[in-house]
MIVEXDO-7293 format. One line per field, with one value per residue (C-alpha): residue in three letters; residue number from 0; z, y, x. Coordinates in nm, 3 decimals. Each point is the difference from the previous one (the first is absolute). Layout:
<pts>
res = ALA;...
n = NUM;...
Z = Z;...
Y = Y;...
X = X;...
</pts>
This chain:
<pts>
res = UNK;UNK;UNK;UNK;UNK;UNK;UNK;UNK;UNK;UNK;UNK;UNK;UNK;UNK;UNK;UNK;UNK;UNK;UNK;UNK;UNK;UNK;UNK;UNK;UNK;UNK;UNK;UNK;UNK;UNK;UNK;UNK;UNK;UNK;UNK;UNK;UNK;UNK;UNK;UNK;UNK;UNK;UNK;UNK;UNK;UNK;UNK;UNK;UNK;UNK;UNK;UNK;UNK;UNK;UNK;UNK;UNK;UNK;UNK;UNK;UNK;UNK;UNK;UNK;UNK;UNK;UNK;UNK;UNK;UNK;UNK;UNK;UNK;UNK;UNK;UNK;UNK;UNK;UNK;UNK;UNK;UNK;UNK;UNK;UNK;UNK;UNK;UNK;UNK;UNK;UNK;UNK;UNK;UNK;UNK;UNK;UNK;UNK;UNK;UNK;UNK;UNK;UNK;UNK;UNK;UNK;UNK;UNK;UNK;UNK;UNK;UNK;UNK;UNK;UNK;UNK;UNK;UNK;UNK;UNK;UNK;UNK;UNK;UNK;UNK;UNK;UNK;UNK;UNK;UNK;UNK;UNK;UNK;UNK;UNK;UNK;UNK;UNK;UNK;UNK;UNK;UNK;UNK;UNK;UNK;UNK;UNK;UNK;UNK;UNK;UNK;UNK;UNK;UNK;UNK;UNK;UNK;UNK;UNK;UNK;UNK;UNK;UNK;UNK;UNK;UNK;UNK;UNK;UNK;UNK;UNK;UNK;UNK;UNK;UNK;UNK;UNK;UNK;UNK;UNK;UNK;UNK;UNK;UNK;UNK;UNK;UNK;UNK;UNK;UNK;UNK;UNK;UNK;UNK;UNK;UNK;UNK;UNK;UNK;UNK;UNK;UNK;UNK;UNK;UNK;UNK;UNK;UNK;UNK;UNK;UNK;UNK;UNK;UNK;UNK;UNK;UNK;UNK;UNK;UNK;UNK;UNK;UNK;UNK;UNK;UNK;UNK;UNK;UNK;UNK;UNK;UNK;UNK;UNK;UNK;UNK;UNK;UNK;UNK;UNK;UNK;UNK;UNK;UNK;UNK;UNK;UNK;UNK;UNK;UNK;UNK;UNK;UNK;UNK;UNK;UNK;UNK;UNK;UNK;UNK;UNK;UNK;UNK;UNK;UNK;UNK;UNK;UNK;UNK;UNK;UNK;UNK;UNK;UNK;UNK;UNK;UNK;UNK;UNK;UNK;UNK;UNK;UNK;UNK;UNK;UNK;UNK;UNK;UNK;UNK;UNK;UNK;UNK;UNK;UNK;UNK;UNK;UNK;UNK;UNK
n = 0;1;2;3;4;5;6;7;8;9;10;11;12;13;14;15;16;17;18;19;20;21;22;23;24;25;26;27;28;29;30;31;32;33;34;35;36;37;38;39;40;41;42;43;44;45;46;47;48;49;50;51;52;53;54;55;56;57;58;59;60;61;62;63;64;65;66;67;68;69;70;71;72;73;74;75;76;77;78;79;80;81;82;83;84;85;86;87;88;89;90;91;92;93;94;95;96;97;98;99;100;101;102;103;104;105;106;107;108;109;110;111;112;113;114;115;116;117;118;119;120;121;122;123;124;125;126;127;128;129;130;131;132;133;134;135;136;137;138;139;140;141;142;143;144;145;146;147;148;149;150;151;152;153;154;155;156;157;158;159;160;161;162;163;164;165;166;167;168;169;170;171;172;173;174;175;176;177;178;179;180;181;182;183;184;185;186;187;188;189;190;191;192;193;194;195;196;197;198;199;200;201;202;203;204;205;206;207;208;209;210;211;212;213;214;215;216;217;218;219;220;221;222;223;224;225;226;227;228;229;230;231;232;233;234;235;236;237;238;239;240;241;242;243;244;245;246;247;248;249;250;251;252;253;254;255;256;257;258;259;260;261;262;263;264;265;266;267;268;269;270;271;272;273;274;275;276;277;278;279;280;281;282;283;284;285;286;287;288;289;290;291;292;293;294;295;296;297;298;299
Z = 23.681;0.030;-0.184;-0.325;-0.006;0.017;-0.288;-0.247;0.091;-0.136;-0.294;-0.137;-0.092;-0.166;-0.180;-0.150;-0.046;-0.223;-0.208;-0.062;-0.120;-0.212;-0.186;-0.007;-0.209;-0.232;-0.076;-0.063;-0.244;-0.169;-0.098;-0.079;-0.278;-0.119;-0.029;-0.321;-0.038;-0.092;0.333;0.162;-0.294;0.077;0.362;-0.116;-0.215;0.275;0.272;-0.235;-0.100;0.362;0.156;-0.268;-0.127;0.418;-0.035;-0.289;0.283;0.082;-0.404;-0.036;0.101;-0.191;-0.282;-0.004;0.071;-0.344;-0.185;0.096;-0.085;-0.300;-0.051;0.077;-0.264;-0.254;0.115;-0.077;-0.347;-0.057;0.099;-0.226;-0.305;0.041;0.010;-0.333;-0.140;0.095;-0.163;-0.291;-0.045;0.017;-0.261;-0.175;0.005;-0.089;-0.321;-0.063;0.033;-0.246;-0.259;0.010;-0.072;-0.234;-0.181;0.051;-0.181;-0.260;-0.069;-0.038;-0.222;-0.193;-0.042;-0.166;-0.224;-0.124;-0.059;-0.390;-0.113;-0.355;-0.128;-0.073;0.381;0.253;0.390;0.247;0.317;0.333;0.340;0.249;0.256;0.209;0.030;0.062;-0.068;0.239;0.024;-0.231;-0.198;-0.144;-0.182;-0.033;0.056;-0.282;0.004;-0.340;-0.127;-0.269;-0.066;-0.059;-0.281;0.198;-0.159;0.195;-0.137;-0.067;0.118;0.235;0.046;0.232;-0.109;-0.034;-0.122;-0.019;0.338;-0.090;-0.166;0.050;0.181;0.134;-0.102;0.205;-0.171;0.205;0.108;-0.147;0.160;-0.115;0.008;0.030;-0.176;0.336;0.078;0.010;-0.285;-0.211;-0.348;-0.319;-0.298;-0.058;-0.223;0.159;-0.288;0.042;-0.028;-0.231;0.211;0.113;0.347;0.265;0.274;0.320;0.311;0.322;0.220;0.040;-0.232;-0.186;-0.226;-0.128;-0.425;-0.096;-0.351;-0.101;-0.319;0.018;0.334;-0.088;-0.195;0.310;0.192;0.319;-0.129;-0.312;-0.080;0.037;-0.141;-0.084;-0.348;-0.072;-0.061;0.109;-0.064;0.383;0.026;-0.271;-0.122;0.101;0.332;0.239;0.309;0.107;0.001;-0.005;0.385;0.105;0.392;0.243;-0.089;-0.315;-0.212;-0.237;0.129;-0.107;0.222;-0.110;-0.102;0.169;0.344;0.216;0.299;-0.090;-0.236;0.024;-0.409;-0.219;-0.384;-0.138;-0.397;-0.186;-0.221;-0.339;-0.087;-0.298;-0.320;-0.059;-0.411;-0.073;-0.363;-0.168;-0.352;0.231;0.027;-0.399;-0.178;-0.322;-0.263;0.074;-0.044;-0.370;-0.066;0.214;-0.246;-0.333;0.116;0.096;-0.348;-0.204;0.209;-0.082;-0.405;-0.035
Y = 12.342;0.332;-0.156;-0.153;0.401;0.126;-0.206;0.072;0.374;-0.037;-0.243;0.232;0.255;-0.165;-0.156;0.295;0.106;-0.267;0.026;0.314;-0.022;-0.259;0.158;0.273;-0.215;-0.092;0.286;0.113;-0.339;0.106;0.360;-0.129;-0.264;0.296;0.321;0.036;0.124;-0.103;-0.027;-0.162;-0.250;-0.088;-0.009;-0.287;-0.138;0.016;-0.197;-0.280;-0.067;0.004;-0.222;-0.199;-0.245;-0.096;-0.107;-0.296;-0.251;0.095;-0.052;-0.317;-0.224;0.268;-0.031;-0.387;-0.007;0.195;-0.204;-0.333;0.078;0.094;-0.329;-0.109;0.190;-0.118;-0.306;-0.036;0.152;-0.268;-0.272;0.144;0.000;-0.322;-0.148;0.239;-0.158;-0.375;0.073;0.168;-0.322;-0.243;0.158;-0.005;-0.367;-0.051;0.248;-0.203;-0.334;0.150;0.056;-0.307;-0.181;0.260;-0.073;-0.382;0.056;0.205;-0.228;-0.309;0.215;0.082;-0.377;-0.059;0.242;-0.146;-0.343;-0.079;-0.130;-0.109;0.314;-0.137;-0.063;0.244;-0.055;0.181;0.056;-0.071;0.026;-0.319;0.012;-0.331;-0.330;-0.244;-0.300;-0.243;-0.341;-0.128;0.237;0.381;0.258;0.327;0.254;0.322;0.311;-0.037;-0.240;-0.054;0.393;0.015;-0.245;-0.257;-0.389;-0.323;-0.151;0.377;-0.011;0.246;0.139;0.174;0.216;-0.266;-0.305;-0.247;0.048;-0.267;0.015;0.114;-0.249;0.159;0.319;0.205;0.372;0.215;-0.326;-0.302;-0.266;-0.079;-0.379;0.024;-0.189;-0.163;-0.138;-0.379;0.036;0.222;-0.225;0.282;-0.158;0.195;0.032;-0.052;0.257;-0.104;-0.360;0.022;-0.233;0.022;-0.130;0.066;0.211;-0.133;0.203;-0.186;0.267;0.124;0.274;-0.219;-0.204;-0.285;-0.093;-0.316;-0.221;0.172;-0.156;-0.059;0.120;-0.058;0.285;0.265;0.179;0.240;0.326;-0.072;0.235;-0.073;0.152;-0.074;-0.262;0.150;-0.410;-0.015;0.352;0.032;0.279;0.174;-0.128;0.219;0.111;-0.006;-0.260;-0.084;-0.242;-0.272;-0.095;-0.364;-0.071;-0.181;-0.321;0.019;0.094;0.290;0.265;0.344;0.334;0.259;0.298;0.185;0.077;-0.165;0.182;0.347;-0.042;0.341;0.054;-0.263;0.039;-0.188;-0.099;0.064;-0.331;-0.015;-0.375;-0.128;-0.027;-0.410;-0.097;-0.252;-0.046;-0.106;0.169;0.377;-0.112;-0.017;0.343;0.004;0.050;-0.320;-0.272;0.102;-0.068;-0.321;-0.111;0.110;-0.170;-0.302;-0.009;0.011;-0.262;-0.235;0.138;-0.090
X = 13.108;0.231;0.237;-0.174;-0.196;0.388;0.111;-0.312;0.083;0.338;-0.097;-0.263;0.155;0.273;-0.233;-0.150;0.363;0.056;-0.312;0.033;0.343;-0.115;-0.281;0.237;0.230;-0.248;-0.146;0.374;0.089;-0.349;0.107;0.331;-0.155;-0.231;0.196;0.129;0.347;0.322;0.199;-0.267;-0.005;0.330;-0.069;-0.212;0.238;0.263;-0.227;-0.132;0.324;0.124;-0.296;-0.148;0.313;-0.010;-0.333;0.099;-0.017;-0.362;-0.115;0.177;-0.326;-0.208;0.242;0.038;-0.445;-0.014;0.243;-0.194;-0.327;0.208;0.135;-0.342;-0.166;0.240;0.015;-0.410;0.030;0.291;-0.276;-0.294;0.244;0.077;-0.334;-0.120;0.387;-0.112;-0.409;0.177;0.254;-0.319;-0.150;0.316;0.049;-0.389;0.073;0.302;-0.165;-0.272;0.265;0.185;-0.344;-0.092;0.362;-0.036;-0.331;0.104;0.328;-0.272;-0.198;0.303;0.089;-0.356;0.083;0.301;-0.113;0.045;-0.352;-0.152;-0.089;-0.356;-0.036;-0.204;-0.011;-0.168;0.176;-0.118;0.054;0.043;-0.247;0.030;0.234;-0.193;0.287;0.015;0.201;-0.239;-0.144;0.196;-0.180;-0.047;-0.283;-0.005;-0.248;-0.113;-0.223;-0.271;-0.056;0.363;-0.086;0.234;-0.067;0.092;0.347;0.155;0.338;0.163;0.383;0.140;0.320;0.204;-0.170;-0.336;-0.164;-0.318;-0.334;-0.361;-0.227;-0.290;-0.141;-0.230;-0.148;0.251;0.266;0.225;0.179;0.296;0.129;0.401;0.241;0.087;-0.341;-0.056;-0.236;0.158;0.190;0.088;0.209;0.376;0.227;0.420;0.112;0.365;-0.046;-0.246;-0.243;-0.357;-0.126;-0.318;0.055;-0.148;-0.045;0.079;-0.036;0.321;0.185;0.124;-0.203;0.124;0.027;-0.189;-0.031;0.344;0.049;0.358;0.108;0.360;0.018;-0.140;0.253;-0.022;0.003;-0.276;-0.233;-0.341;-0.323;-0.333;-0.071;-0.318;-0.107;-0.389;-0.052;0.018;0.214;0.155;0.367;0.313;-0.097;0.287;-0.022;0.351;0.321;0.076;0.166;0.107;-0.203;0.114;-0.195;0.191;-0.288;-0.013;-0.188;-0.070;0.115;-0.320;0.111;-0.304;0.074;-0.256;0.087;-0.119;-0.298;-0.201;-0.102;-0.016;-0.043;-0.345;0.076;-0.289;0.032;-0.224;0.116;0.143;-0.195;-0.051;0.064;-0.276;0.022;0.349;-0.061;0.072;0.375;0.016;0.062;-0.288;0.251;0.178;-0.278;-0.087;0.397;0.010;-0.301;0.222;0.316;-0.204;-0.193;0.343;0.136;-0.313;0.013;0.355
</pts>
């Protein structure tokens, strides 16, 4: 017991010693940092330069704590510009998909306008709704119809060439019967052979010719176009050529292209005016001399 009260005796004091050297100290650092004057500034200068590069060790994790949440930081933007880069791309390629159907469109529209027609020919365009072909059966679905003043039998064109013909007309749709279909037979003319023939869908896209009148004469390559015989479709209007199959019958390669029908081209078709009565085809100043030369003849 004497000898634990010796010690704190001893340690006591000390320890006052110490802390009042200490605050001592501090209050001395604290008028050093405050007073104002050029030596002391230097003091300053003198000790941070002497103490603080020692002290590098110590601020390395502080230093290298800083720097990743840094990294971290940037790390997060990197991710969040990414994502708005991949949303912004997506819409890209939906904007560019949008223009190559607006261009496939516009080229299509573009081909209607260049087809050569009789002059004396309209045609409302139309858009393709539905396919409805089947193995057995291949038309066409249009959104314009009676109001359009659309009449059964019209034919319709694509860009290229003689899609089919009207064969059903609704007030706001028409189906169209293809060239292709089973039931579909139109008269042409083989322009380079000079022959005329039926053209009889099969279902396939290439129809063959039938009742060629010399067949001999046809060649792969012929053009072929509409006769105009029957008054079913008007004559001149471009359908194909002339291609050899592989059952050795003549077929006909359609110029329209089958695969991407999205407008087609309704003809508005008046007819043909029919001559019943004979005497039209004679001018009226020629009978009267017929009559003279005929009356000589019987005088003399």
């Amino acid at each position: 017991m004497a000898n634990d009260r010796n010690r704190e005796d001893f340690v006591a004091p000390i320890r006052r010693l110490l802390v009042g050297v200490l605050v001592l100290l501090m209050f001395a650092v604290f008028l050093i940092w405050r007073i104002d004057s050029p030596r002391v500034e230097r003091f300053r200068a003198d000790i941070i330069n002497r103490f603080v590069p020692s002290f590098e060790w110590a601020m390395a994790p502080v230093t290298g704590m800083i720097n990743l949440v840094s990294d971290f930081q940037s790390y997060q933007r990197l991710s969040d510009q990414n994502q708005e880069l991949r949303r912004e791309l997506q819409q890209m390629k939906a904007w560019r998909e949008a223009a190559i159907r607006l261009g496939q469109e516009n080229a299509k529209l573009r081909d209607l306008n260049n087809v050569q027609l009789d002059l004396q020919l309209t045609y409302v365009t139309g858009v393709v709704l539905a396919d409805s072909g089947s193995p057995f059966h291949q038309s066409l679905l249009l959104n314009i119809g009676a109001r359009d003043g659309i009449v059964d039998g019209w034919a319709a064109m694509d860009g290229l060439g003689l899609v089919g013909r009207i064969s059903g007309v609704g007030n706001d749709t028409a189906r169209v019967i293809l060239l292709t279909d089973t039931s579909s037979r139109i008269p042409v003319n083989i322009q380079d052979a000079g022959q005329r023939a039926i053209l009889s869908g099969d279902n396939t896209l290439h129809p063959p010719l039938e009742f060629i009148e010399n067949a001999d004469l046809v060649r792969p390559g012929d053009r072929v176009v509409t006769s105009g015989d029957g008054g079913v479709f008007p004559a001149g209007l471009q359908v194909g050529e002339v291609a050899l199959g592989v059952d050795r019958r003549l077929r006909v390669r359609l110029s329209a292209d089958y695969e991407r029908l999205e407008f087609l081209r309704v003809l508005r078709s008046h007819g043909t005016e029919n001559i019943t009565d004979p005497g039209g085809l004679i001018a009226p100043g020629l009978l009267p001399v017929f009559e003279d030369e005929t009356t000589g003849a019987n005088d003399g």
